[in-house]
Residue frames as qw, qx, qy, qz and C-alpha x, y, z in Angstrom:
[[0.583, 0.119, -0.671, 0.441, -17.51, 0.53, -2.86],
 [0.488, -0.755, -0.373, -0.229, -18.42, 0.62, 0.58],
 [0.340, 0.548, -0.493, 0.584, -16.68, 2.57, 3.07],
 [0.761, -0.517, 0.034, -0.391, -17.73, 0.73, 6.46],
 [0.171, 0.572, -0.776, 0.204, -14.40, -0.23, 7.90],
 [0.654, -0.279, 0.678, -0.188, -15.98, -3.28, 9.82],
 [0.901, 0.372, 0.168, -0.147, -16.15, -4.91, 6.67],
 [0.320, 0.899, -0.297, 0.021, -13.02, -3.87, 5.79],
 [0.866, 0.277, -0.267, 0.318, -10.26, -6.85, 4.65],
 [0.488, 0.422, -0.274, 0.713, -6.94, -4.47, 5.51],
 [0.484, -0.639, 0.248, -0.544, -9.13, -3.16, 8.85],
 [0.939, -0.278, 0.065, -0.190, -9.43, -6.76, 9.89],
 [0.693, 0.434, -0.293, 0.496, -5.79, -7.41, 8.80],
 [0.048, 0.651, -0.333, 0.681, -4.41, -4.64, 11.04],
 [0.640, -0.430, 0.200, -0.605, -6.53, -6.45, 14.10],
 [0.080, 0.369, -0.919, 0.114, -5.03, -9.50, 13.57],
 [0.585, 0.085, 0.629, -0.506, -7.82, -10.79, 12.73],
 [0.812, 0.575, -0.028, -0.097, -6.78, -11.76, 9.13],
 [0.830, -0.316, 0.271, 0.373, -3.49, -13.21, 8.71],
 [0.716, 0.661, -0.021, 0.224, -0.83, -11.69, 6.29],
 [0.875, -0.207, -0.042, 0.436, 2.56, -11.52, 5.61],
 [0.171, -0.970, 0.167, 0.043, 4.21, -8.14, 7.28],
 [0.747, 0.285, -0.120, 0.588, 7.26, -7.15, 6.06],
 [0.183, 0.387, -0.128, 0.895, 7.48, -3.60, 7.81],
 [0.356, -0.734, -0.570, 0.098, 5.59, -1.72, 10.81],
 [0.179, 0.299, -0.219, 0.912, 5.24, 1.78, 11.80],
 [0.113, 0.270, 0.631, -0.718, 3.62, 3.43, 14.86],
 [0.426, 0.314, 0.238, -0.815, 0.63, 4.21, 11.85],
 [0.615, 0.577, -0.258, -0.471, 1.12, 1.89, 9.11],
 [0.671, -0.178, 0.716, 0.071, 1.77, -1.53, 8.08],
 [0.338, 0.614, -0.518, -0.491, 3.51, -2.88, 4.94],
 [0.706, 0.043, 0.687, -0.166, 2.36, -6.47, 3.98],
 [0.110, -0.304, 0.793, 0.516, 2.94, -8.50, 0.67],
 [0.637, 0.210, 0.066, -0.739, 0.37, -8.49, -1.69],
 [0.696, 0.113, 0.628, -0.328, -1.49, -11.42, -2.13],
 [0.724, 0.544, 0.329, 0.267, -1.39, -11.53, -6.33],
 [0.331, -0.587, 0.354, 0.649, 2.07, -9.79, -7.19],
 [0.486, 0.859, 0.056, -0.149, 2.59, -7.98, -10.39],
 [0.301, 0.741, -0.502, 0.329, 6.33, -7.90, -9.96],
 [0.511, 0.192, -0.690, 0.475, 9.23, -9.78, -7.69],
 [0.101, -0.281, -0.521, 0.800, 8.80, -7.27, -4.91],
 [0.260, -0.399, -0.370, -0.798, 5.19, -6.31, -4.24],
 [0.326, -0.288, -0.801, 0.411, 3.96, -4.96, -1.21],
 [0.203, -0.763, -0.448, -0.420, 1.05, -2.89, -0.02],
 [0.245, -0.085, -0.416, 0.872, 1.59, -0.04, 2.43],
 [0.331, -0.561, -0.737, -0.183, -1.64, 0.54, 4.66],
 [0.146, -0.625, 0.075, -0.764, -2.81, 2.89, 7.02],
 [0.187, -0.215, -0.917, 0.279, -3.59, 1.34, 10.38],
 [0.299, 0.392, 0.504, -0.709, -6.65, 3.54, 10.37],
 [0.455, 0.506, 0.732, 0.033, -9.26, 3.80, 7.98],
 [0.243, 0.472, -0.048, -0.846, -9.16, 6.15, 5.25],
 [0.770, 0.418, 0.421, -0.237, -11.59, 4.84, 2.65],
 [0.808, 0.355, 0.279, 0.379, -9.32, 6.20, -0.54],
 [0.498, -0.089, -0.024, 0.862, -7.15, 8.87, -1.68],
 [0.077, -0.538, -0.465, -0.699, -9.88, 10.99, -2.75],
 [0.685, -0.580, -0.395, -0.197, -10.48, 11.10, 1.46],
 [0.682, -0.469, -0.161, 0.537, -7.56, 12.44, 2.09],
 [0.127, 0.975, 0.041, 0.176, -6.71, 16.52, 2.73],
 [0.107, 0.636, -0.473, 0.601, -3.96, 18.51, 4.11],
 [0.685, -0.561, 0.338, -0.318, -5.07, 16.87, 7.86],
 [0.985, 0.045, 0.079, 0.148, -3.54, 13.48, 6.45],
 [0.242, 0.840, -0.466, 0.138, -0.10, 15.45, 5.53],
 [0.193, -0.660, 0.711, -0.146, 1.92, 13.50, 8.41],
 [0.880, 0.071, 0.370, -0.291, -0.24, 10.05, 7.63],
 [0.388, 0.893, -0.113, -0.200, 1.23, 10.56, 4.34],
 [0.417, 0.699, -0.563, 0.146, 4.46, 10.83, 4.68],
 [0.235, -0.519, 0.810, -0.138, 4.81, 8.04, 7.22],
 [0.887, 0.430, 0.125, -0.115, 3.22, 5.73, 4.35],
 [0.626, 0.771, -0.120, -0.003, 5.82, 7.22, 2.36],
 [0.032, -0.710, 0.678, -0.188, 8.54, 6.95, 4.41],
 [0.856, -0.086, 0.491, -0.140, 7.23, 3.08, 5.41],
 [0.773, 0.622, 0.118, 0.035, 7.47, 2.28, 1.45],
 [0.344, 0.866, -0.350, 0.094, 10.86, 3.77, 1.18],
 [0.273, -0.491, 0.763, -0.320, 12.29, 1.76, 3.81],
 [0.885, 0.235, 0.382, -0.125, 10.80, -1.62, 2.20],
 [0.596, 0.778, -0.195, 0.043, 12.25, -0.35, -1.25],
 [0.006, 0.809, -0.537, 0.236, 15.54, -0.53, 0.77],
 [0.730, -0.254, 0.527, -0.353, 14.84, -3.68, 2.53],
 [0.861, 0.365, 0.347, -0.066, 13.99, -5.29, -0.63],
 [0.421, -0.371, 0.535, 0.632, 17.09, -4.05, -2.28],
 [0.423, 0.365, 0.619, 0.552, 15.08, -1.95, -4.93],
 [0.246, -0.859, -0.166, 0.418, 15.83, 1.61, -4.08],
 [0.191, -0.493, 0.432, 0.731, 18.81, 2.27, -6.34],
 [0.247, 0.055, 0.782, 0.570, 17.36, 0.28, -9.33],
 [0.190, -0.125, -0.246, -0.942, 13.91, 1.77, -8.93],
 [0.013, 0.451, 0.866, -0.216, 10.17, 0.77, -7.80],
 [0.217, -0.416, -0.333, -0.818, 6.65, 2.29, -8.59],
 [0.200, 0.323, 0.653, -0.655, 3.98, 3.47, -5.64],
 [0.260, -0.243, -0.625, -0.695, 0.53, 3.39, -7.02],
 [0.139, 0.333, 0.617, -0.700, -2.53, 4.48, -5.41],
 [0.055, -0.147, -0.880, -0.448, -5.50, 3.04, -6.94],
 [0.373, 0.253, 0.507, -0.735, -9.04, 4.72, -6.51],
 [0.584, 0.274, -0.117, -0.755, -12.28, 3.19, -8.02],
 [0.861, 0.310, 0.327, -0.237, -13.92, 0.69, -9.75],
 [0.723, 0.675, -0.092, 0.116, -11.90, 1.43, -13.49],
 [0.135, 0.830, -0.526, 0.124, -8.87, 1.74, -11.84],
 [0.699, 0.263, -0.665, -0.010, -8.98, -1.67, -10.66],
 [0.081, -0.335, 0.662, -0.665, -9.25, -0.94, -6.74],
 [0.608, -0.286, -0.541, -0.505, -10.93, -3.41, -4.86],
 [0.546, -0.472, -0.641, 0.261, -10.55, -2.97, -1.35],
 [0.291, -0.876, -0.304, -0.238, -12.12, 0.12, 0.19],
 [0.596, -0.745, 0.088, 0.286, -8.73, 1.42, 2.17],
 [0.361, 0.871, -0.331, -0.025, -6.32, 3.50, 1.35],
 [0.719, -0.402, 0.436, 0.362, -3.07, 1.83, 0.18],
 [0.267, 0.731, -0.543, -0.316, -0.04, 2.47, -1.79],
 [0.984, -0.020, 0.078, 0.158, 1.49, -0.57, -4.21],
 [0.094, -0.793, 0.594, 0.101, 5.10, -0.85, -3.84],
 [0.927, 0.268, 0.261, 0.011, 5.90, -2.78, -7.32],
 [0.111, 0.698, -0.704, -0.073, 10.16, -3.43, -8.39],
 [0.637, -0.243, 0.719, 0.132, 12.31, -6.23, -8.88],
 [0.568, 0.240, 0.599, 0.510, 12.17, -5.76, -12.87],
 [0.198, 0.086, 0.326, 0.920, 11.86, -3.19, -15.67],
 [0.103, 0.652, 0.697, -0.280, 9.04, -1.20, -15.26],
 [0.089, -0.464, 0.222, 0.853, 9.72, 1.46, -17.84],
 [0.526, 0.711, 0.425, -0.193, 7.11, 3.16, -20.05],
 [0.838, 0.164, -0.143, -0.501, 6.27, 2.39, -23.08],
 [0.718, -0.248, 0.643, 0.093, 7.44, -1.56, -22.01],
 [0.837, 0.452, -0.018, 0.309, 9.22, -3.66, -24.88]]
């Protein structure tokens, strides 16, 4: 995967130079509704800067971080699936199924997501 943010989908997003549909905004981060949901409520929380993946991110990201995390929590709330529950998932690689080059978290609720399912 290449890590040359002009190429970069979720860079060009942020620039408003790709349309999508924002549900949330912080001064670093933007929460937007993924394109192929998995679940009711699925939405991607982005950096507005490039970081390429989690593997790219140290102790200097610490406050980046947590105003992801705090974005994502305040969706979960939004979306009225805070009490009942929601997964964050942060997807690095090829095998893991990542396929855009920028860090983001999925924020997937709105039904049972307990392991082992059945």
């Amino acid at each position: 995967m290449a890590s040359d943010s002009s190429d970069c989908i979720f860079c060009k997003i942020v620039a408003g130079e790709i349309p999508a549909t924002i549900v949330a905004e912080s001064a670093e981060a933007i929460a937007m509704r993924d394109i192929a949901p998995v679940g009711p409520t699925h939405v991607l929380v982005i950096p507005r800067r490039h970081v390429e993946d989690a593997t790219k991110v140290g102790v200097e990201e610490a406050q980046l971080l947590g105003e992801l995390f705090e974005l994502a929590n305040q969706v979960a709330q939004a979306e009225g699936i805070a009490e009942s529950g929601f997964r964050l998932v942060a997807n690095v690689g090829d095998a893991a199924g990542n396929t855009v080059s920028h860090l983001h978290l999925h924020l997937i609720g709105g039904r049972d997501l307990s392991w082992p399912p059945g």
